[in-house]
Each structure stands twice: as structure tokens, then as C-alpha cells.
N, C-alpha and C positions, 0 to 999 in steps of 0.2 A: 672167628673160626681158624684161621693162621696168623701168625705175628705179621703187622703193620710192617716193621722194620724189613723182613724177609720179601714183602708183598714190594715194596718200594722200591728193590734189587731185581726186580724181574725185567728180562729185557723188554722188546718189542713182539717179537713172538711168543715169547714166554705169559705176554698180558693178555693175547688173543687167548691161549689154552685157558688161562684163571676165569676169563670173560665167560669163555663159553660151561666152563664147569659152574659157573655160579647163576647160570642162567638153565643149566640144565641137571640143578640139582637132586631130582628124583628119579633120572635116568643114570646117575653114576654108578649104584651098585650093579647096576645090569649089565653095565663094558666093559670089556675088555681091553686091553694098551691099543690094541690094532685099531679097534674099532674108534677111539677117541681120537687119535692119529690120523685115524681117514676121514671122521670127524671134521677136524680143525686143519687139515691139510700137511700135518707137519711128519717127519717121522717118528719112529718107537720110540729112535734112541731121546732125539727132542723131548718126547713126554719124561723119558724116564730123568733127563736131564730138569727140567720143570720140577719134577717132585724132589730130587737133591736138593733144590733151591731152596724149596719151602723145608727144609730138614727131613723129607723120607725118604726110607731108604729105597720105593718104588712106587709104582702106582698103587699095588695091593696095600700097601699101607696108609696111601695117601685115600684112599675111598674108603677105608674101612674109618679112619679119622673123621672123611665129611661124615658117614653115615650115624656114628655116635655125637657129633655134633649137632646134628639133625634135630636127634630126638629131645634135643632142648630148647628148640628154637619153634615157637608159638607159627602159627600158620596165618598170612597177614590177614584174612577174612574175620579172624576171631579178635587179631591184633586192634585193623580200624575199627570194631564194630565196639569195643571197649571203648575206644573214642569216645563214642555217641553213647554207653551207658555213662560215662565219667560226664558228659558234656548234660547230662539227662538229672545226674547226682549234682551238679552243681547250681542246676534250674532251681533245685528243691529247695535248695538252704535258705533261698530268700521266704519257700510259702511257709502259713501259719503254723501248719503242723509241726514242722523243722523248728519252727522259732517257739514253739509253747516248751517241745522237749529239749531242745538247749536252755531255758530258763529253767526247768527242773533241775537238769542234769548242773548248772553253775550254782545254785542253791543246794545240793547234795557238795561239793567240791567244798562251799563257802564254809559249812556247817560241821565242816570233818576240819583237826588238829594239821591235817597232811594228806598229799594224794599220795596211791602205791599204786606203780603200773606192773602189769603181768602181763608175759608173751612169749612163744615159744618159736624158733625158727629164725624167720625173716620177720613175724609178728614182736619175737624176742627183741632182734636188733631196734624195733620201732619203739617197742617197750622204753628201750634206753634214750632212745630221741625224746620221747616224750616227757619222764621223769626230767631231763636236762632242758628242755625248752621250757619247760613249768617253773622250774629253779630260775633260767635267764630271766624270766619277768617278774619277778619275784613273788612267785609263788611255792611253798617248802614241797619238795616231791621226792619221793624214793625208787629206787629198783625195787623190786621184792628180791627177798634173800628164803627168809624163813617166816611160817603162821605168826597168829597171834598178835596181829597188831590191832590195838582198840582206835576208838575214835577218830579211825582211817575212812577213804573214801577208795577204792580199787577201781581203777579202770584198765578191766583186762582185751588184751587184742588176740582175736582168732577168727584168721581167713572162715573154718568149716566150722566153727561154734563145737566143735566135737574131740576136742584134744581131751583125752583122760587122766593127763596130769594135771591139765589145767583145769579141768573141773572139781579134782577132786579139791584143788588150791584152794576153790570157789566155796565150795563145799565148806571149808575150814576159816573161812571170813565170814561167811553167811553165819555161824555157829558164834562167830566172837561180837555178830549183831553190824557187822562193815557194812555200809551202805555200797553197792556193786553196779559199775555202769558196764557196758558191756559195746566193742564194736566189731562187729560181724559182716560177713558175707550174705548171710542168711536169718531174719529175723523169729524163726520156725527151729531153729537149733540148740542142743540141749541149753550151752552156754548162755544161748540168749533168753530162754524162759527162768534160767537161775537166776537170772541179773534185774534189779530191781528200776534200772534203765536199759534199754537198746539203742543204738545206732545199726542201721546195717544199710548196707552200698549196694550190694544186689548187681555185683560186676559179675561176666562172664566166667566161670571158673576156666581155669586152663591148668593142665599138668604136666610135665616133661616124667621119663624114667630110662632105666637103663641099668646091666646089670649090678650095678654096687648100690643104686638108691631105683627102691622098690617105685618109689611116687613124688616128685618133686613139685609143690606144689608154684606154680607161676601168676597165679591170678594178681591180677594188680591190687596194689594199695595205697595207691595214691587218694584215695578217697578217706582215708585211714590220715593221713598227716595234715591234710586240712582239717580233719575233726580234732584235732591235737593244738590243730593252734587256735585253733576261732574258741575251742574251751577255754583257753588260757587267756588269749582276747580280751573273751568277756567278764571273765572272771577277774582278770584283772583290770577292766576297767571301773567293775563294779567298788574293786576295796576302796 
């Protein structure tokens, strides 16, 4: 929320005001300099001198900054309770179910010339991790660019299964006969009935916004990069 460097230049006093604002971060929009002052013991000008430190030019600046930083920061109830989905998602991989649909989904991978990953976002950036993780163990993988690729296997990543570029991608593989795995948040989502495999995590969704970005989507994916490498794994222990 504020630069480290700025935070580590605070005095003594100045580390009581930071203490108590970050402990009392859903009452900030509502004070006033006086009130926080009378607060933390110190005077006005103290506060106002606190918020120079941290680079603003007042307090009204300085709270209006937590408040937009707020709206991107997950709520720890939804944070630890992902824990226990993620801790819940990795119970599974060992049972049969988990282990029949990785032996499909590495016999679809085994049978295609190449894999093509597809993904939009933060899904996008994983997309690249994955094509690159497949390549490190030597298995041939691509970014997708453009259609049209034959005797490919796609494995596309989407948090809500519901991105309309990426289904339409979908759409335009399925037509060229691409065999399509699919790894999702939700197993009931359009993406994941297009895909002729699923994966899905079934983690807590979470979303930040604010107003330049309508819906930021946060839910985790870490569930998402273990299914990236135990395919590659296996896949490549099989060749």
C-alpha cells in the first residue's frame, strides 16, 4: 500500500500513527486529521507531517489512497478459507477420479504433433508459463498467436470458463477437429462444456474494482500451475 523505503524512514512516532491506521483500516474514510490526532495522541501538524513522509501531500490524500487501495485487497476470511479450498484441491489429485482424468487428458497431449495454450489476463500470463514449462522438459508447446492449427491439443485457462474471446478461439479449434482440455474455476461453465476435457479448482472467487477497471478478477490460481506441471510430469515421464 505505501513504498517500503518511505515506511522504513518513519520515526518513532510517526510508526505509532502507520500502526494504528493499518489496524484501523475501515474507520479511515470516516476521520478527520483532528480526530486521528486525538486518536494516536499526537498533534494535526504530526499527522500532516506523517503523510509528507509517505509522499502526500495531506491526510485527505493519504486516506483517499488507503481507500482505493482497499478495494483491492481480498478480506482475510475469504483469503484463509482459499487455504483450506487449495489444501482440499490437493487431497484430490491423489484420488482415482483425479488420476483416470490425468491419464486421458496425457494421452490427448501424447497424440497431438504439439500443445497450444490459450488465456486471457492473469489466465494469459499462465498461458506463457505453461507453453514454457512444457518446452523446459521437452515437450514442443506453443503460445497461441492465430486459428487454424491441426493435429494440436489446446489447453485453454479461464478463472469464469466465460471469456467470449476465448470461446470463440475455442470454437475455431473445435471446427479444425483440436482435441481441447480445459482448466477452470467452475466445471458447469460454457468453456468447460466446449472442452472435450476439464479440470476445475472450484476456489473461492474473489474480485477487486475501482473506477478505471470495472472487475478485477483475484481468485487464485495456484491450483491452475500445479495442473501445468504434473501434465508435463507425466507426460513426460511417459515418452
Amino acid at each position: 500500500m505505501f513504498e517500503i523505503e518511505k515506511i522504513k524512514k518513519l520515526n518513532e512516532t510517526e510508526f505509532q500513527i502507520y500502526n494504528f491506521l493499518m489496524e484501523h483500516m475501515a474507520d479511515v474514510s470516516k476521520m478527520t486529521i483532528r480526530e486521528l490526532a486525538q486518536m494516536t495522541h499526537v498533534s494535526a501538524a504530526t499527522i500532516v507531517r506523517f503523510c509528507r513522509h509517505l509522499g502526500f501531500a495531506g491526510f485527505s490524500e493519504l486516506k483517499f489512497h488507503m481507500m482505493q487501495a482497499n478495494h483491492y485487497e481480498p478480506s482475510l476470511e475469504s483469503y484463509y478459507a482459499n487455504f483450506l479450498e487449495l489444501n482440499s484441491f490437493l487431497k484430490g489429485l491423489t484420488g482415482a477420479t483425479f488420476q483416470k482424468k490425468l491419464a486421458q487428458a496425457c494421452q490427448m497431449i501424447e497424440d497431438s504433433a504439439y500443445t497450444v495454450f490459450r488465456g486471457a489476463g492473469t489466465s494469459g500470463a499462465l498461458s506463457k508459463y505453461g507453453y514454457r514449462y512444457f518446452n523446459s522438459v521437452g515437450i514442443q508447446a506453443i503460445a497461441i498467436t492465430d486459428g487454424g492449427y491441426q493435429n494440436a491439443c489446446l489447453i485453454v485457462l479461464s478463472v469464469t470458463g466465460e471469456n467470449k474471446g476465448i470461446m470463440e478461439r475455442v470454437l475455431q479449434f473445435k471446427q479444425n477437429g483440436v482435441k481441447i482440455i480445459s482448466i477452470t474455476n467452475d466445471e458447469k461453465s460454457t468453456i468447460s462444456k466446449l472442452s472435450d476435457l476439464n479440470f476445475s479448482y472450484y476456489m473461492i472467487d474473489e474480485y477487486a474494482s475501482n473506477k478505471s477497471i470495472n472487475k478485477l478478477i483475484l481468485t487464485t490460481q495456484l491450483p491452475v500451475l500445479a495442473l501445468i506441471e504434473i501434465l508435463a510430469h507425466h507426460v513426460r515421464v511417459a515418452q
